[in-house]
N, C-alpha and C positions, 0 to 999 in steps of 0.2 A: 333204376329210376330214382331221381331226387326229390324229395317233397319242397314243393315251392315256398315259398314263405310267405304270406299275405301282405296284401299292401295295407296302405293305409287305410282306415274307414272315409270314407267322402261323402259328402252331400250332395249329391248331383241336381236338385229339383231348380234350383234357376238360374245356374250357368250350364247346365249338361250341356253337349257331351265332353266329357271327360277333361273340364275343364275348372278351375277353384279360383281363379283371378280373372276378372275383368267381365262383361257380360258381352254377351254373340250380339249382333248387330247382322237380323237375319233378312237373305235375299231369297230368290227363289232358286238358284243357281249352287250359292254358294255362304258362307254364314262368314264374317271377321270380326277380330276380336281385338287390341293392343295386345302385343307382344311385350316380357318381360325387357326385351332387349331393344335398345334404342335402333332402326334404321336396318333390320333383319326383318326378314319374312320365314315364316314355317307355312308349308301348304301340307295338310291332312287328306291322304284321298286311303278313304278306307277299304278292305279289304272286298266288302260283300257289294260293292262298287262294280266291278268287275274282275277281268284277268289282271296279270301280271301286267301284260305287253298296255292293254287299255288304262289303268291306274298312270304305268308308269307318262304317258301320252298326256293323259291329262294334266299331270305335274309338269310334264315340258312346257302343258300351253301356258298354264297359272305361272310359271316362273319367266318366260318370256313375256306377260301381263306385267310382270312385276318390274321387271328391267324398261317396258317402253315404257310405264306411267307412274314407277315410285321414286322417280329422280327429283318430281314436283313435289311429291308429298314426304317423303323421306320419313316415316313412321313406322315402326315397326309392327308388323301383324301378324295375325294365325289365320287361316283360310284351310276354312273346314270345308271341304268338297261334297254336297248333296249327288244325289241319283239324276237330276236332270241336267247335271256341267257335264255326265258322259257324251250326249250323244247333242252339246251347244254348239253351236257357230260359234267360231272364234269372235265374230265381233260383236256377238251376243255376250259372250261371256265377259269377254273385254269394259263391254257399256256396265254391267253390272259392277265386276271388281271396282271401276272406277269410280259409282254411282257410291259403292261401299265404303270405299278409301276416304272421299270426299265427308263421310260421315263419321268417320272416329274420330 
């Protein structure tokens, strides 16, 4: 077994989670944020979220979100996936992303 090496120390208290640049811009659905990189999207759907198969479902929806409505906004973000994007209607979640996007 190899010992890890620790990261860095971080402040988490007003960008958490696990974020050091930019502030969340939070929904109920889902949290975005600018991304370091002009015109990319990152989507975070974290583990305790669900399974594999579920997680991965929800990243198809969030990146298909991303393709019909980031052609207007062409900004890049981070889209942090909460507990209730599991089990959203897609044009629920859709209204939100966009309500989000329109906000950074």
């Amino acid at each position: 077994m190899s010992a890890r090496t620790p990261g860095p120390s971080v402040s988490r208290g007003q960008d958490a989670p696990g974020g050091t640049s930019g502030s969340w811009i939070r929904g109920h659905r889902v949290w975005v944020r600018r991304a370091r990189e002009p015109e990319e999207a990152v989507f975070v759907v974290r583990r305790r979220l669900g399974t594999a198969v579920e997680r991965n479902r929800l990243k198809r929806r969030l990146r298909h979100i991303w393709r019909l409505d980031g052609g207007r906004a062409r900004v890049g973000m981070v889209v942090l996936a909460q507990t209730p994007a599991m089990g959203a209607p897609f044009a629920e979640l859709r209204t939100e992303v966009d309500e989000l996007m329109l906000r950074l």
